[in-house]
C-alpha positions in Angstrom: 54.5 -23.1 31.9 56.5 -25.0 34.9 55.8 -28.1 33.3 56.7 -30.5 30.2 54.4 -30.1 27.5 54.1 -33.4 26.5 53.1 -34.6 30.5 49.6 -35.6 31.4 47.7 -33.2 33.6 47.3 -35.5 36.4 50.8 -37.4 35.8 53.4 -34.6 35.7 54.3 -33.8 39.4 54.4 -30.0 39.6 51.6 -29.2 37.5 49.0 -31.7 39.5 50.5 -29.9 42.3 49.9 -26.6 41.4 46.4 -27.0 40.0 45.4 -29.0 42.9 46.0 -26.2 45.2 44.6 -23.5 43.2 41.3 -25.6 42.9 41.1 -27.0 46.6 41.7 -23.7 47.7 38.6 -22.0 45.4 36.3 -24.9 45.4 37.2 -27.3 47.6 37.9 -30.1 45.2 40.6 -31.0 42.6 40.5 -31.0 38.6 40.1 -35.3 39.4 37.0 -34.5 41.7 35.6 -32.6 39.4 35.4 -35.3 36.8 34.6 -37.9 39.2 31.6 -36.1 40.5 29.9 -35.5 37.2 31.0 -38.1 34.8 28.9 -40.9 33.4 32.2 -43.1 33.1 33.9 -41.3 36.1 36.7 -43.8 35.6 37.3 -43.8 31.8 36.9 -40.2 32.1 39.6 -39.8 34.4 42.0 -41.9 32.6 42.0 -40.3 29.7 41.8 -36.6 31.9 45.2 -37.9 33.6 46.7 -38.3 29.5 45.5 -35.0 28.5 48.5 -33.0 28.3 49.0 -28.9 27.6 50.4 -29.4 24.0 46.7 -31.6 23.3 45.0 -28.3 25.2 46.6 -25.6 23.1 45.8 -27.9 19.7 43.0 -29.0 20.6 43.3 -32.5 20.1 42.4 -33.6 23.8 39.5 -35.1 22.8 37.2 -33.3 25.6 33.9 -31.6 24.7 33.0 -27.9 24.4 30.5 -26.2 27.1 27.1 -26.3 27.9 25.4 -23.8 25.7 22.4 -23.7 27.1 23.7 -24.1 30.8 25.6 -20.7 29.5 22.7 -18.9 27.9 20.5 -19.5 31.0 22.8 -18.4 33.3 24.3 -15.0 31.6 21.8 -13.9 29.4 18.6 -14.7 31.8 20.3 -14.2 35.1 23.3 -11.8 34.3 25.0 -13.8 36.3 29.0 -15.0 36.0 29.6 -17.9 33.8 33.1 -18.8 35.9 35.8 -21.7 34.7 34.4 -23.9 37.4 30.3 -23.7 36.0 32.0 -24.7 32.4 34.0 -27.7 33.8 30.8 -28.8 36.2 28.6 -28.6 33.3 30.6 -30.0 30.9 29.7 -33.4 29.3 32.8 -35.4 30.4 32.6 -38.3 27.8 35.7 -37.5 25.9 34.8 -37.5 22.0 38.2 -39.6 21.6 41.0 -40.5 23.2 43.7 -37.7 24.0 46.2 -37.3 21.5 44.3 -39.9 18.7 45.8 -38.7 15.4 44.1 -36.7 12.3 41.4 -35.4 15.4 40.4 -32.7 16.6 37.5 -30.6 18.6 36.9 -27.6 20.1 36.6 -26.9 23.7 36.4 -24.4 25.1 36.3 -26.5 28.8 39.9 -27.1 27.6 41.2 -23.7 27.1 39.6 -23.5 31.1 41.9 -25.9 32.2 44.8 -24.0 30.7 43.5 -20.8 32.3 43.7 -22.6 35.7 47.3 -23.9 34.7 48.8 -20.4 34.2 46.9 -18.7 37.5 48.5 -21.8 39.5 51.9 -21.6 37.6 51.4 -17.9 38.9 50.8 -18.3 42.3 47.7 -16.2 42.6 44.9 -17.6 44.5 41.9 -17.1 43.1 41.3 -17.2 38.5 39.8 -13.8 39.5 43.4 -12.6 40.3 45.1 -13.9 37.7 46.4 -10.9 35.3 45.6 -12.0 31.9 46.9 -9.1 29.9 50.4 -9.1 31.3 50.4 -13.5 30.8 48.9 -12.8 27.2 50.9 -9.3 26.1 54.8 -9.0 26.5 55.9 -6.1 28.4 58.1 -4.4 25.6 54.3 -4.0 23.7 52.0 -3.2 25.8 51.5 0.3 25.2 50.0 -0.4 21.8 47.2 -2.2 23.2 45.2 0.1 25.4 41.8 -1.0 24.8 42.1 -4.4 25.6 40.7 -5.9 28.5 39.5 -8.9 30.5 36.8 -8.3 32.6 36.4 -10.6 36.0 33.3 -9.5 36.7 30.1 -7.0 35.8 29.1 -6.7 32.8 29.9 -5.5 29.1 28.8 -2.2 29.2 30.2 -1.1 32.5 34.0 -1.4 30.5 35.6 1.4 29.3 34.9 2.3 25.9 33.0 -0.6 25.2 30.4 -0.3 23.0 28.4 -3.3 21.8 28.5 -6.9 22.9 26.4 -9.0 20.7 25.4 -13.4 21.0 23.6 -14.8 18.0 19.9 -15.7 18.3 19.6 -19.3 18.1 16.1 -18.7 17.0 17.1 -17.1 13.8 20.2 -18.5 13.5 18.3 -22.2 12.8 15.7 -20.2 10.6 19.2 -18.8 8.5 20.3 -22.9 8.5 17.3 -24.5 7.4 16.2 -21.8 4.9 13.2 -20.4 6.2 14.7 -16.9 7.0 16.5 -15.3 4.3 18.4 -12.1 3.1 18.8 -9.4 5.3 16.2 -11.0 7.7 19.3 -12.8 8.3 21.5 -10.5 9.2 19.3 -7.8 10.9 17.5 -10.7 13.9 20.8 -12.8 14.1 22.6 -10.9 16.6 21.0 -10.1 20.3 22.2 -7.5 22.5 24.3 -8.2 25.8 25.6 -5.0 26.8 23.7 -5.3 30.0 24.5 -8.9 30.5 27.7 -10.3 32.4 31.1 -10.0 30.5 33.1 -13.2 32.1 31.9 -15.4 29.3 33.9 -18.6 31.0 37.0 -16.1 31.8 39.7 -17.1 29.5 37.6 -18.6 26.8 35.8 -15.9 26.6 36.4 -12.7 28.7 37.9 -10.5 26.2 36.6 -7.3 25.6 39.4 -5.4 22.6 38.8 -2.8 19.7 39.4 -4.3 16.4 41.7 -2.4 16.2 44.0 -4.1 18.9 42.8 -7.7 18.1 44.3 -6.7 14.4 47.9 -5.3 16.4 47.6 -8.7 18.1 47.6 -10.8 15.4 49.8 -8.8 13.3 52.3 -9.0 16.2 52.0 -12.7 16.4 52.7 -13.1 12.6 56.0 -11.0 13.0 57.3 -12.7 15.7 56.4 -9.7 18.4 54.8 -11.7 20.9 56.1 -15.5 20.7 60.1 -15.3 19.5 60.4 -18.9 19.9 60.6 -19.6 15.6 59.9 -23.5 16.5 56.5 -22.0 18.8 55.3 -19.5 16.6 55.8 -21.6 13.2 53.6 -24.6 15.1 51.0 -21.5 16.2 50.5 -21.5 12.2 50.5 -24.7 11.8 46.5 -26.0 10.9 44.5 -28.5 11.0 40.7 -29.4 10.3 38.3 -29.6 13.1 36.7 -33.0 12.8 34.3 -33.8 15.8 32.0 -32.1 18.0 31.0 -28.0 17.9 31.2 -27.0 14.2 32.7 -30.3 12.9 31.5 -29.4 9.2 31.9 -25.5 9.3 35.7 -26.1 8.0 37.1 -24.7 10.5 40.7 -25.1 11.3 43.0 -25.0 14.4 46.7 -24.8 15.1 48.3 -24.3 18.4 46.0 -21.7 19.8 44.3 -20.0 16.5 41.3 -20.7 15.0 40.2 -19.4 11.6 37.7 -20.3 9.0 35.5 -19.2 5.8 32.9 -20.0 3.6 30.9 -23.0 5.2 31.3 -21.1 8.5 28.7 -18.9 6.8 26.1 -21.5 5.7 26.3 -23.3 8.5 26.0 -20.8 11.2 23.8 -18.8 9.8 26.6 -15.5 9.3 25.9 -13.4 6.0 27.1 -15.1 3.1 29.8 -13.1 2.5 31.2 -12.4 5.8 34.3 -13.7 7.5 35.5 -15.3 10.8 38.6 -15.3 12.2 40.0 -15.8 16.0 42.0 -16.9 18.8 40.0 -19.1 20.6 42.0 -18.0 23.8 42.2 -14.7 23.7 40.9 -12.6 20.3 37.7 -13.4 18.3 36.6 -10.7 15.5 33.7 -10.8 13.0 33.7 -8.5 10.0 30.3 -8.4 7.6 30.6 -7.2 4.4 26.8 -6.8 3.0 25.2 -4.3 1.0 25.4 -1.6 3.3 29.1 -1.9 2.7 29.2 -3.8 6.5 29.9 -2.9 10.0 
């Protein structure tokens, strides 16, 4: 990006200038506004918003919360309508779950990986999220032509992208029943997942607008392991570099993040209400994939 990494959002000069323009320009307010307008401690709230910095972002140490889940559900999967950037960061819960940067913390948020969306389209110059091109920002020119079913849909929904063919969300219903024990076996694994083809495919944008083959999210990550994509040895060894999630969404499913990846096992299962045996693994900015191994020798 165009600006120091270790710089807060609203300290370092170019990036608050950047951003500022790419959100006055779309919503007619700034990344400060927005936290003014719906915090509970507007002014602790932005304090802590102005230490934040991209390195906290990318590691997810920043100490803001993840998205309104049910604000989300309502809005794609009862109105099939687009979850943008700006309806996460609106409907975000902007009490910070510690301060930026406090060390041996972590939590996911998704609101965060938002903001860095709206860093790179205003590092860009576009003028709209909408016209930001995340495949050439997230895929290197020299490799692209191994990853041609990967996309990132702006708008419409899951079904209407080219070779797509299923787009599931986990049933809260039965995912509680799978945690508290009162649905079991295959039960489990059959009611879990609910169908969203038909529903809208932004998903937040870049936390969640990906639609790839496994196939592709497997080159991706093999890519990233052998130095393909990020060259940088210092970048790519600190991409690996984990550490537990400890406060807010899934704060006891063990899961652990680096400087963009997120992986976990085992008490992701339990906890979440995923088959036993099954096995999560993701970028939580770009790639997520879910393999099940069950007795049907898995999907």
């Amino acid at each position: 990006t165009a600006t120091r990494e270790e710089d807060g959002l609203l300290t370092d000069p170019v990036l608050r200038r950047n951003v500022k323009m790419l959100i006055s320009k779309e919503n007619g307010t700034t990344l400060k506004g927005i936290f003014q307008l719906t915090a509970s401690n507007p002014d602790q709230s932005v304090t802590y918003l102005s230490n934040v910095t991209v390195r906290q972002l990318l590691e997810m140490t920043s100490g803001l919360q993840d998205f309104d889940h049910m604000a989300f559900q309502h809005r794609t999967e009862y109105e099939s309508a687009t979850w943008t950037p700006y309806d996460v960061l609106y409907s975000l819960n902007k009490t910070f779950l510690f301060p930026p940067g406090t060390p041996g913390q972590k939590a996911y948020s998704a609101a965060g990986v938002e903001i860095l969306g709206l860093i790179l389209a205003s590092t860009a110059g576009v003028s709209s999220w909408e016209d930001y091109d995340q495949f050439k920002g997230a895929i290197p020119d020299a490799v692209t032509q191994y990853f041609n079913q990967t996309h990132f849909p702006t708008s419409g929904t899951c079904d209407q992208i080219p070779d797509m063919c299923e787009h599931y969300a986990i049933n809260d219903t039965t995912s509680l029943g799978c945690q508290n024990g009162s649905i079991t076996g295959l039960a489990c694994l059959e009611d879990l997942w609910i169908s969203m083809g038909n529903k809208n495919c932004v998903n937040g944008w870049t936390s969640g607008n990906l639609a790839s083959s496994t196939t592709d999210a497997a080159l991706f990550y093999n890519a990233l392991q052998n130095f393909n994509l990020i060259t940088d040895l210092r970048l790519n060894t600190e991409i690996f570099n984990f550490g537990p999630i400890t406060q807010g969404w899934c704060a006891t499913c063990n899961l652990q993040f680096s400087a963009g990846l997120l992986v976990g096992a085992a008490a992701v299962n339990s906890t979440l209400g995923y088959p036993q045996d099954s096995i999560f693994i993701g970028n939580g900015a770009a790639f997520t994939t879910y393999e099940h191994y069950g007795t049907n020798n898995g999907t």
